[in-house]
N, C-alpha and C positions, 0 to 999 in steps of 0.2 A: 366960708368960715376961715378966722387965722388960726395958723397951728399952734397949740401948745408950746409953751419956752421950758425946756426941763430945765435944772441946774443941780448942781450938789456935788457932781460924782471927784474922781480925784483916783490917786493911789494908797493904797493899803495895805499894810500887812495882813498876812493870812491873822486871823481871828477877831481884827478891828472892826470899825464902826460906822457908818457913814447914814447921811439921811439924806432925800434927793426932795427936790421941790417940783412940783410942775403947774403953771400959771395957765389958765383955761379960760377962753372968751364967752360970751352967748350963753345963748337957751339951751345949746348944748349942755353945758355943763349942768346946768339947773336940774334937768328930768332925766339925767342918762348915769346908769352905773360907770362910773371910773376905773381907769385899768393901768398897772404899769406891766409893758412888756420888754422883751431883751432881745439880743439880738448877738452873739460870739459870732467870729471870725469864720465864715465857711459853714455854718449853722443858718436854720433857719429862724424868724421870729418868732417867740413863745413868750405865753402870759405867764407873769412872774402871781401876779393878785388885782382884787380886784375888790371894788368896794361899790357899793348903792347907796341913793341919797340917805337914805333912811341911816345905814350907818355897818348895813351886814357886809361881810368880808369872806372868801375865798381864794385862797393858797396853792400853786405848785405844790406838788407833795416834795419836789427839792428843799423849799424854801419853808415851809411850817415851821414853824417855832422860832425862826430865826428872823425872817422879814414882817411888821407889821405897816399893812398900807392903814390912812385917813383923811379926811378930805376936811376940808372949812369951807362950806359952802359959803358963806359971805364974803370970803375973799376969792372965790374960784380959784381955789387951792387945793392941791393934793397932795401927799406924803410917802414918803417910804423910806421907813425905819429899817434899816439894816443891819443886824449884828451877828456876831461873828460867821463875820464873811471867811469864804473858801476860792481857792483860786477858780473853779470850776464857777465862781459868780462872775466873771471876769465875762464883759460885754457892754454894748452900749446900751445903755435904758431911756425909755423911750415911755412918755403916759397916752394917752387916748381914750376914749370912751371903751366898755366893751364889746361893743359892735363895730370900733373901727371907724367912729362917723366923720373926725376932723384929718384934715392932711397930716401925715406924719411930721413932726418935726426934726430937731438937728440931733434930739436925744443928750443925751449926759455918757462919758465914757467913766466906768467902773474898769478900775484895773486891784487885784489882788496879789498879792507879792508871796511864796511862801517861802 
């Protein structure tokens, strides 16, 4: 399978905005919950959310209220709405199934400025 292409991320100021895209090939995508995970400097990687074809979503309790994933299944597309970001968001992001099924890709670097 090809990796997912993220895109979106950039720099920020502490309480701005950003949305991140991730482009998804196969039958992967079609039958498998989606997931965007992260990844800071010297840390390891942790799921940020996660979403199911169907349309249900699960949260970091860092991240609640602030980040909404969604996905467009006919474009093999995923999302992730970001708002008021905090420097502690500050990492690469990276989508994938939630089990992990596709190769990792190059992810999207989130930087937060305060």
């Amino acid at each position: 399978q090809v990796q997912p292409v993220e895109s979106g991320g950039g720099l920020v100021q502490a309480g701005g905005s950003l949305r991140l895209s991730c482009a998804a090939s196969g039958r992967i995508f079609t039958i498998n919950a989606m997931a965007w995970y992260r990844q800071a400097p010297g840390k390891q990687r942790e799921l940020v959310a996660a979403v199911t074809r169907g349309g249900i979503t699960n949260y970091a309790d860092s991240v609640k209220g602030r980040f909404t994933i969604s996905r467009d299944n006919a474009k093999n597309t995923v999302y992730l709405r970001m708002n008021g970001l905090k420097p502690e968001d500050t990492a690469v992001y990276y989508c994938n199934t939630a089990d992990r099924s596709y190769p990792w890709g190059q992810g999207t670097q989130v930087t937060v400025s305060s």
